[in-house]
Each structure stands twice: as structure tokens, then as C-alpha cells.
N, C-alpha and C positions, 0 to 999 in steps of 0.2 A: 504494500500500500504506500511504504514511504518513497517509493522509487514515482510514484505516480503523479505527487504532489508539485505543485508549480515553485513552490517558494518551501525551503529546509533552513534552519536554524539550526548550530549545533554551538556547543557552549565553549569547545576549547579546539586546537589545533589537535590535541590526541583521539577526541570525537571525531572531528571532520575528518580524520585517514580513516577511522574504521566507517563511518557512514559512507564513505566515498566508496570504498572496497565495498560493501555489501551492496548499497544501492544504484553506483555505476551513473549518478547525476550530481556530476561537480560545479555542472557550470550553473544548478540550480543551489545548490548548497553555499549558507553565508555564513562568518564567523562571525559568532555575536556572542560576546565576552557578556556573564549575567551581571548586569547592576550591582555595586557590593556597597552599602551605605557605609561610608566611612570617615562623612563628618566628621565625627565625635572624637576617633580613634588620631585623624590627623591633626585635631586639636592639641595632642599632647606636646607637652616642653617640658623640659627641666630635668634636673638631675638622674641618674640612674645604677640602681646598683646593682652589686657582681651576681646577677640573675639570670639564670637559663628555665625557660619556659617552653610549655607544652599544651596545647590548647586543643586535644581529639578525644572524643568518646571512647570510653575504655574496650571498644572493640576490637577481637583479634586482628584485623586487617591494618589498624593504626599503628600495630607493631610498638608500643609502651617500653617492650623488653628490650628493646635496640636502642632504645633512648637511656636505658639506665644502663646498660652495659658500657656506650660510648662514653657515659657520662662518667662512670667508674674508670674509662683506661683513662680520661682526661686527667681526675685525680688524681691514680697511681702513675701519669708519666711527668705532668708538672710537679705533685708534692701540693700545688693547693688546695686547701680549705676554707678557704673565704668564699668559694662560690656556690651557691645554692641552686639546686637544680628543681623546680615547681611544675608540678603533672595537673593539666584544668581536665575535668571532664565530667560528663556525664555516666550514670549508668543505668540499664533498659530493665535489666535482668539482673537473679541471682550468678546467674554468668559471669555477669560482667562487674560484680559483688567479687565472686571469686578468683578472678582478675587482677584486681585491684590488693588483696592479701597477698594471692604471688608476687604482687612484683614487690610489696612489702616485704616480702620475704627475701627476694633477691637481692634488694640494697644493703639487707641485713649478711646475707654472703658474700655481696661485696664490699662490706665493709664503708658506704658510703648511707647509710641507715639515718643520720644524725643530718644528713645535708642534702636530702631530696625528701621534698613535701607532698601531700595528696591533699588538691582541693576537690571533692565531688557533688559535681551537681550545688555547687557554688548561687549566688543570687549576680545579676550582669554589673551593680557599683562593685563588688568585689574584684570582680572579674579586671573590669575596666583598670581597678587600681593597680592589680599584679600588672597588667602589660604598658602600666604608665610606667612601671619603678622595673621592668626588665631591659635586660639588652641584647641576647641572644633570643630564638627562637628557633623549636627543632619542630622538624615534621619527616615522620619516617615511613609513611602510609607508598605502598608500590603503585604506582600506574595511578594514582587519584586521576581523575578524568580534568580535572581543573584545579578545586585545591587553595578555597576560600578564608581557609584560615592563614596561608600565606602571606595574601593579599594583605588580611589583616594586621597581620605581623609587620609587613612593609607601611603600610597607613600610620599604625601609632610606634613608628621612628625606631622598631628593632630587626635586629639584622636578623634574615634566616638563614638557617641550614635544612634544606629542604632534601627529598628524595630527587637522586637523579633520574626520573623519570614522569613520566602522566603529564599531565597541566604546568606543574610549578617547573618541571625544564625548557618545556615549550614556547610558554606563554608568560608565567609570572616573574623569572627569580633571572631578570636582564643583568648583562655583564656590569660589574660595578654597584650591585645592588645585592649581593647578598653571595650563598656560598651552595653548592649540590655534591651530595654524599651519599652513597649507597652500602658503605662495610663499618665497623665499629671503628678502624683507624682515620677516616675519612673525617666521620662528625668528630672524635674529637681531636683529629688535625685543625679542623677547622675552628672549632670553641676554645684553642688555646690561641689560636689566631686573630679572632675577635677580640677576645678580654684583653690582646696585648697591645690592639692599637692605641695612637694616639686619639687624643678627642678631635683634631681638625678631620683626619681621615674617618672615622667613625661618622661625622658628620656628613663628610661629605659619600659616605654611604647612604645614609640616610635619605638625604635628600633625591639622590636620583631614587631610590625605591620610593619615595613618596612622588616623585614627578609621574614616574612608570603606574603607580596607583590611579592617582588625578587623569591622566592623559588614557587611561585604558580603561580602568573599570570603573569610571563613574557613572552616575543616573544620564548626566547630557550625552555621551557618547553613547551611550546603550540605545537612549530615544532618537539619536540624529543617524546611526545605521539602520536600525527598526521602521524607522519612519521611511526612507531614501529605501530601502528593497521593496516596503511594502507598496508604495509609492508607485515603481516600476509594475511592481506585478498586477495593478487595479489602471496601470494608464495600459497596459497590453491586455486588459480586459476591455476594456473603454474601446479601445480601436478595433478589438476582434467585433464587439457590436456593432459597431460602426460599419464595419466593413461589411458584414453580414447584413444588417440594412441594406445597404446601397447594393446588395446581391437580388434582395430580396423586389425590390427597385425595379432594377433590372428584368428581372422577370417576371415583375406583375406587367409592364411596359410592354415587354414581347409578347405578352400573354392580350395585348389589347389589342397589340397590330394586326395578331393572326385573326 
């Protein structure tokens, strides 16, 4: 049915290849990045402390374990302990309940127990406050399709380490704007590498992932492509009637002569 459609929406560049592959209409398929509000988040300023944050549903697919394990060789290969590592999320199920004790567990075998935190199912000022007062930001989910908490991450001024793949290689996490990791050396190659910058560099991190924010995923771009395809697709409706009229024309005319 989707191959049939005149006009296709897909949300990220890793959408568009597999839509493209299965329903073989490219030239009908548009890339239209989803609206991600982030007023609020690009609002933030001001100081920030040695914080590593995490912002996914305690689902297996978000891969939590990958986040504490990096986050434990980081400790054992710098020696520091001044940096805290903060897990946000949600949970559906007693699943995802018992989830959430593993990896409790896990910090406690790797001995990082005392300096990673569990906030679940949090209220959104809380929320809001942890990623005012963070500076890194992990995301380790494989193939995300797009990958909206990145976004976020870049919006309120923290740098990511995202997964190398899905949406946030694609589409989100542009050169000079953050870091892509897929093994446990990777993230925390990269999380000793942020904590070590200077603040002019840090900033000027910052700032192109919030231009890259502004300039792609906001409310006016979303409605100014939205508008301009659907636009085309209702003026090549307009003209097929048209045309079809004056067909119609035609041969009510021939129809008079005979």
C-alpha cells in the first residue's frame, strides 16, 4: 500500500534507505526530521558539573549495561572519582523493575556503586535540572531509527556520545558537535575526552550542536518542508482536474458536432 501513495514521509535518513528498499518510490519519499520542542532545553546556561547522563527507558534494547560498563573502564583507566554517572528513565514492567537491580548490581561488581545514580520515572523539573547541571550525555541504543533524546542532549548544551549507528550517525550527532561509539573502549575514550576539555572548546561544541538543533529539528523547518511537499502534491492534483476537465470538454464538443 505504501509503494502506492503519492506523497511518503519518513523521519530519518536510516528510515528513508529501508523505505526506499522495500517500496522502490524515492522520488516520492521526503525526509522530514519530527518537530522536537526544544525551547526550554536550549534555554539552559550556566555552570556545569563532572556529570555523565543517560536519558532511555530501562529497556533491553537501550543497552543501560554498556553505559555502566564504559562508564566503569573510564574510572578504572583515568583513577577518577569526581565524576558521576546519572541513568533517567522510565519503567513499563516488573521487567524493567528487574532491570534496573541488575545493573545495580553491576556497579556494585564494578566497583563504581557509590558514583552512578538511578533516577526512575523521575517528574520533567527534575529531569530538566539533571541535564541543566550535566555535561556529557550517553546513548547506546543500536540502529535507533532517529534518536530524540540526542537531539535533546545537543539542545540543553551537553555533548553526546551516541551509538555509531541509526538516526544519531546519520542525521543528529554532525562533525564538531559531539562524539559516536559502539564498544566499551570507544564511550569511554570519548568521556575522558570531554571532561578534559577546555571550556572555550567545550563551548564551542556546544554551540554548533545547538545551531545543528535550531537549523534541523525545529517546529519552522518541520512546517516549511510539510507544507512545500504537500503543497506540490495538491497543485498536481489541481492540474490532473484540470486537465481532465478540459478532456472532458473536448469531448462533450465532438460529441455535439457528430
Amino acid at each position: 500500500m505504501g509503494a502506492k501513495s503519492k506523497l511518503v514521509f519518513v523521519n530519518s535518513s536510516w528510515t528513508k534507505g529501508h523505505i526506499d528498499e522495500l517500496w522502490q518510490v524515492p522520488d516520492r519519499t521526503t525526509l522530514l526530521f519530527p518537530p522536537c520542542n526544544t525551547e526550554k532545553f536550549l534555554q539552559i546556561s550556566g555552570p556545569r558539573s563532572r556529570r555523565v547522563v543517560s536519558v532511555a527507558q530501562f529497556r533491553p534494547e537501550k543497552d543501560h549495561k554498556l553505559q555502566v560498563e564504559s562508564f566503569a573502564k573510564f574510572v578504572e583507566k583515568s583513577g577518577r572519582r569526581d565524576v558521576r554517572l546519572t541513568l533517567v528513565g522510565g519503567v513499563r514492567n516488573q521487567a524493567d523493575r528487574d532491570r534496573v537491580t541488575s545493573l545495580l548490581e553491576l556497579t556494585r561488581s564494578l566497583g563504581v556503586e557509590e558514583l552512578v545514580e538511578f533516577k526512575v520515572s523521575i517528574p520533567y523539573p527534575e529531569l530538566y535540572q539533571i541535564l541543566s547541571d550535566s555535561l556529557v550525555g550517553l546513548h547506546t541504543m543500536w540502529n535507533e531509527h532517529f534518536g530524540i533524546g540526542v537531539v535533546e542532549f545537543m539542545a540543553a548544551g551537553i555533548v553526546p556520545i551516541a551509538h555509531n549507528s541509526g538516526g544519531p550517525k546519520l542525521d543528529i550527532v554532525v562533525p564538531g558537535a559531539g562524539f559516536l561509539a559502539s564498544t566499551v573502549e570507544q564511550y569511554s575514550d570519548h568521556m575522558t575526552r570531554v571532561l578534559e576539555m577546555g571550556e572555550e572548546e567545550l563551548e564551542n561544541m556546544r554551540r554548533r550542536g545547538r545551531d545543528h538543533v535550531k537549523g534541523t529539528f525545529s517546529d519552522e523547518t518541520f512546517r516549511k518542508v510539510f507544507m512545500e511537499k504537500c503543497v506540490g502534491v495538491l497543485d498536481m492534483d489541481l492540474q490532473w482536474i484540470v486537465e481532465e476537465e478540459e478532456k472532458e470538454e473536448e469531448e462533450e464538443e465532438e460529441a455535439d458536432c457528430n
